[in-house]
C-alpha positions, 0 to 999 in steps of 0.5 A, spaced: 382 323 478 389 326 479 394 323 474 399 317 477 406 318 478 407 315 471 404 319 467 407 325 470 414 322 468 411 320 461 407 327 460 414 330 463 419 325 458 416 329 452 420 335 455 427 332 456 433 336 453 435 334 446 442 332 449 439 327 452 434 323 448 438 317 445 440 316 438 442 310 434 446 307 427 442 304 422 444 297 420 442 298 412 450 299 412 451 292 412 447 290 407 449 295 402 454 289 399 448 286 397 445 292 394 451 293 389 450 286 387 443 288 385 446 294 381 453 293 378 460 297 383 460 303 379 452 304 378 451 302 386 457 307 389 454 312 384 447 311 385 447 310 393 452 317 392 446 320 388 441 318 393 445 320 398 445 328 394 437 327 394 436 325 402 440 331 403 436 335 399 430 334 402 432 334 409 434 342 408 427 342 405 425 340 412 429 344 416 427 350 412 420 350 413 420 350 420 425 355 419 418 358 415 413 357 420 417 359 427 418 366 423 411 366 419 406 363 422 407 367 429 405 373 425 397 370 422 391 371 425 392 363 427 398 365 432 394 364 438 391 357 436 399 354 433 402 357 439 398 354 444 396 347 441 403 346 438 408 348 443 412 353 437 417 355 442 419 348 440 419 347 433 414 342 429 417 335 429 415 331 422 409 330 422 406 337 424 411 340 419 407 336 414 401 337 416 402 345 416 405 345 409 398 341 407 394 347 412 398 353 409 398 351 402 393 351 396 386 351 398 384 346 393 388 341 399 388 343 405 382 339 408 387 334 407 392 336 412 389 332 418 389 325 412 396 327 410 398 327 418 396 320 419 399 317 413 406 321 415 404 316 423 403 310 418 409 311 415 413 312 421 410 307 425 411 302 420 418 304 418 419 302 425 416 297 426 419 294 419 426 296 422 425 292 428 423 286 424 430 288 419 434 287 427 430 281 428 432 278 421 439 281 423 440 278 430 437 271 427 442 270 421 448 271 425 446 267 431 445 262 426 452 263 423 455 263 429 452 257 432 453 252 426 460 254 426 460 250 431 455 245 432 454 243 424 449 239 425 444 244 428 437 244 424 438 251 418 432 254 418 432 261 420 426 261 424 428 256 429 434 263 431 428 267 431 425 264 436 432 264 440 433 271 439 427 273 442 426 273 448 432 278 449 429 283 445 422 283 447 425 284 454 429 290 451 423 292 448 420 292 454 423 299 457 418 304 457 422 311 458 428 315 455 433 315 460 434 309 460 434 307 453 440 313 452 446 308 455 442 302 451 444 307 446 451 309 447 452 301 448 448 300 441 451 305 437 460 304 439 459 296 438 455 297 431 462 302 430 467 297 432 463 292 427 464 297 421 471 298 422 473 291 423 469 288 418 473 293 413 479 291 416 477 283 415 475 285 407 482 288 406 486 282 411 482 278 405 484 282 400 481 286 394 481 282 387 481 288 380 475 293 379 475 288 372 472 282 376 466 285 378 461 287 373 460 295 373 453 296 371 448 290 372 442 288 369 437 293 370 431 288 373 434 288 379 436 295 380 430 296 384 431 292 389 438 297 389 433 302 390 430 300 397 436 298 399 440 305 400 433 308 401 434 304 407 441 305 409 439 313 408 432 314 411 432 318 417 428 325 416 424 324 422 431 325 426 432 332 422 429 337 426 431 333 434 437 334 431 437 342 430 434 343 436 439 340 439 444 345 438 446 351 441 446 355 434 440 351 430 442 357 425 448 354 423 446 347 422 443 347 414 449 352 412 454 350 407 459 347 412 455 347 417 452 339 421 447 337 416 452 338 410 457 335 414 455 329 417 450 327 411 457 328 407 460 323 411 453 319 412 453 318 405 461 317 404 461 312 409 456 307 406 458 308 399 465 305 401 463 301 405 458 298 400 463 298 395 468 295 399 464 289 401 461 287 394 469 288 391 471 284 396 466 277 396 463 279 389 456 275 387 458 271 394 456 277 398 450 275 403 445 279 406 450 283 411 456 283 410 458 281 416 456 274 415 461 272 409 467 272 414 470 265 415 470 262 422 475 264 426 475 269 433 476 275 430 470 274 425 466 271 430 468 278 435 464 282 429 458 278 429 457 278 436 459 286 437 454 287 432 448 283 433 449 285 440 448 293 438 442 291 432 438 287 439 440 294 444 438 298 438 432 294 436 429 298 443 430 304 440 427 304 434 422 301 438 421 306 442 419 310 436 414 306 434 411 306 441 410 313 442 408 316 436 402 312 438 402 311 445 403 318 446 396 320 443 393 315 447 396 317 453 395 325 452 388 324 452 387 320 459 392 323 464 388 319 469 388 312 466 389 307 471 395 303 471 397 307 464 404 303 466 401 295 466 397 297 459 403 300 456 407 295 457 402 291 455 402 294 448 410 294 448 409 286 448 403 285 442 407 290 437 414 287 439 411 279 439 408 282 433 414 285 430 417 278 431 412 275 427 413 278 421 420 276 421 418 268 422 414 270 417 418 272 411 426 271 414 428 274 407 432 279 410 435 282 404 428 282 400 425 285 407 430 290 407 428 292 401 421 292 401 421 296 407 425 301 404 422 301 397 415 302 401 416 305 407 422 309 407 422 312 399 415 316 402 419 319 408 425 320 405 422 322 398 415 323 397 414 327 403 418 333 404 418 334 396 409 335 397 411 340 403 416 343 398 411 344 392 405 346 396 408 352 400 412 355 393 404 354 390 401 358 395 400 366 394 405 368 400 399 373 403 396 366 404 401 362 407 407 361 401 414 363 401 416 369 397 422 367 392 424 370 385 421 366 379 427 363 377 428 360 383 422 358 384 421 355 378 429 351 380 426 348 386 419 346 383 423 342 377 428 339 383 421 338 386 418 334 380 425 330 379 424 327 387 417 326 387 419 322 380 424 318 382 420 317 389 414 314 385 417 310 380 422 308 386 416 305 390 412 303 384 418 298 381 421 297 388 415 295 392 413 290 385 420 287 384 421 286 391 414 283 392 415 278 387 421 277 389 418 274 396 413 270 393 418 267 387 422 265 395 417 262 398 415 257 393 422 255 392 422 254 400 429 256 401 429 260 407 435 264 409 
């Protein structure tokens, strides 16, 4: 049977100019105030600094070994069969580059390579997903904010915003193709600009008290939930490679001035200000986003609107993602399903209802954001690129390694342990703390 019009769309999709693929801001700057209560204003400017350094780390990792594969892989006797089930005209995206790592390493694990692919689309997935039940919470706590504002007697349990919110962002949800999520994005991505400038603006209109009032260094319990939450606000090395291919030069995107080191530079800059802004401002009073420690007046509620209007436009985007890392493995199998468009619109619906359920759940915003990131992000940013990394430089280079001198090697090896600790004490600690910290919450009941 012939494949449907919409199946050839999709199967086209795939095949859409870089330029053309939307791409979004993530919400975690907002919260970053709440991080740095967590963990004092200077080890929380220098920390998300740090963490900041540690992303970018292993973001050049990544590139640098696709960069590996498309010029060493072509040349083993495995070329045809990569060529032609991986499309590497095209470089791997995240997966398929751990999944090679793993294939090309030592041979003691590669027959894990297909174990360690499937946990990298768990993690994606669930960050994701995790990401839109953060957007759910965001939307919520602003539409709550705002609608007690003007009708105090209006019942204060988040969940009841929840249900209000969504209807508009399952709707979104339901937005099966690119082309129309790029203006959702561009919409999504200059409102949640304007949030950050003018929630900057409304923190130096207040005006900031003396460095001396807020504690530097805060005690080290909480220091973990600081941890998920700048992972959170960093986490996004699965755009890596998309983001290459859409240059016209990909060469100069990993050198020393190039668009990785400049945009991370700025990335990371920009969130530790606006952290520190945000926490010297409101001190132990700041919320879960920033945005809701603004008083009532127009232009405070005009930066609540602008921004929870670009987190619902952008919740459809990283809900694409989710869609289709998994959709699209369903789909690729069976180009002749019928009425493929139904079912998928179908599966939109139970993941984004599911996404709200998790929300309504546990309407923690902050110890969420904290558990996704602590969880989920920290094995993406972190765990990840570092086991990619170390398996390659392991590997003698007839079998697949990349040759380097001794002392380099045995640097990038060190710089390798030092994230693999950090991302394994982070996730361990992280994930404990912010557990328990939801379960301390739910027994008191005091819903956000």
């Amino acid at each position: 049977m012939p494949a449907s019009p919409y199946i050839r769309e999709m199967l086209c999709e795939k095949h859409i100019a870089p330029s053309e693929k939307p791409r979004n801001i993530g919400a975690g700057i907002f919260a970053l105030g709440e991080a740095y209560k967590n963990a004092g204003l200077i080890l929380g400017f220098n920390g998300t600094l740090l963490l900041g350094l540690i992303c970018t780390y292993n973001m050049h990792l990544i590139v640098s070994i696709v960069v590996a594969y498309t010029q060493f892989l072509l040349k083993v006797s495995s070329s045809i069969y990569l060529r032609d089930t991986l499309k590497l005209e095209y470089l791997p995206n995240f997966p398929d580059t751990v999944e090679l790592s793993v294939l090309y390493g030592p041979k003691a694990t590669r027959k894990l390579h297909k174990l360690v692919r499937v946990l990298v689309k768990i993690f994606i997935v669930s960050t994701q997903l995790g990401f839109c039940s953060i957007y759910v919470l965001f939307v919520a706590s602003t539409a709550k904010a705002i609608i007690l504002s003007h009708a105090p007697r209006m019942p204060e349990d988040l969940r009841i915003y929840i249900l209000i919110v969504a209807v508009p962002m399952l709707c979104t949800a339901l937005i099966p193709t690119l082309k129309f999520l790029t203006p959702v994005s561009l919409i999504a991505n200059l409102l949640i600009f304007c949030g950050i400038f003018l929630s900057v603006y409304l923190c130096a209109v207040q005006g900031f008290p003396s460095i001396k009032d807020r504690p530097a260094i805060a005690h080290y319990s909480t220091w973990s939930l600081f941890f998920g939450t700048a992972i959170f606000a960093f986490e996004g090395i699965a755009l890596v490679i998309p983001l290459r291919n859409e240059m016209k030069n990909p060469n100069l995107f990993q050198v020393s001035y190039g668009v990785l080191n400049t945009g991370m530079a700025v990335v990371v800059l920009g969130t530790a200000s606006m952290g520190f802004i945000a926490y010297l401002t409101f001190g132990d009073e700041i919320k879960s986003s920033v945005t809701l420690n603004f008083n009532r007046g127009i232009l405070a509620e005009s930066v609540k609107i602008c921004v929870a209007t670009g987190l619902m436009f952008s919740y459809a985007i990283q809900f694409h993602v989710a869609v289709d890392v998994t959709w699209w493995d369903f789909l690729a199998n069976r180009t002749s399903v019928n009425k493929a468009l139904c079912w998928e619109l179908l599966y939109r619906t139970c993941l984004s209802l599911f996404t709200i359920l998790v929300a309504a759940t546990v309407p923690f915003l902050g110890l969420i954001l904290s558990l996704i990131g602590s969880m989920f992000s920290t094995a993406l940013a972190l765990f990840f690129p570092a086991i990619c990394d170390i398996a390659l430089r392991t590997c003698p280079v007839e079998e697949g390694g990349r040759p380097s001198s001794k002392a380099i090697k045995g640097i990038r090896l060190l710089m390798d342990v030092i994230t693999l600790l950090t991302a394994c004490i982070g996730w361990v600690t992280g994930t404990g703390i912010s557990l328990y910290n939801l379960y301390e919450a739910f027994r008191s009941k005091q819903y956000e």
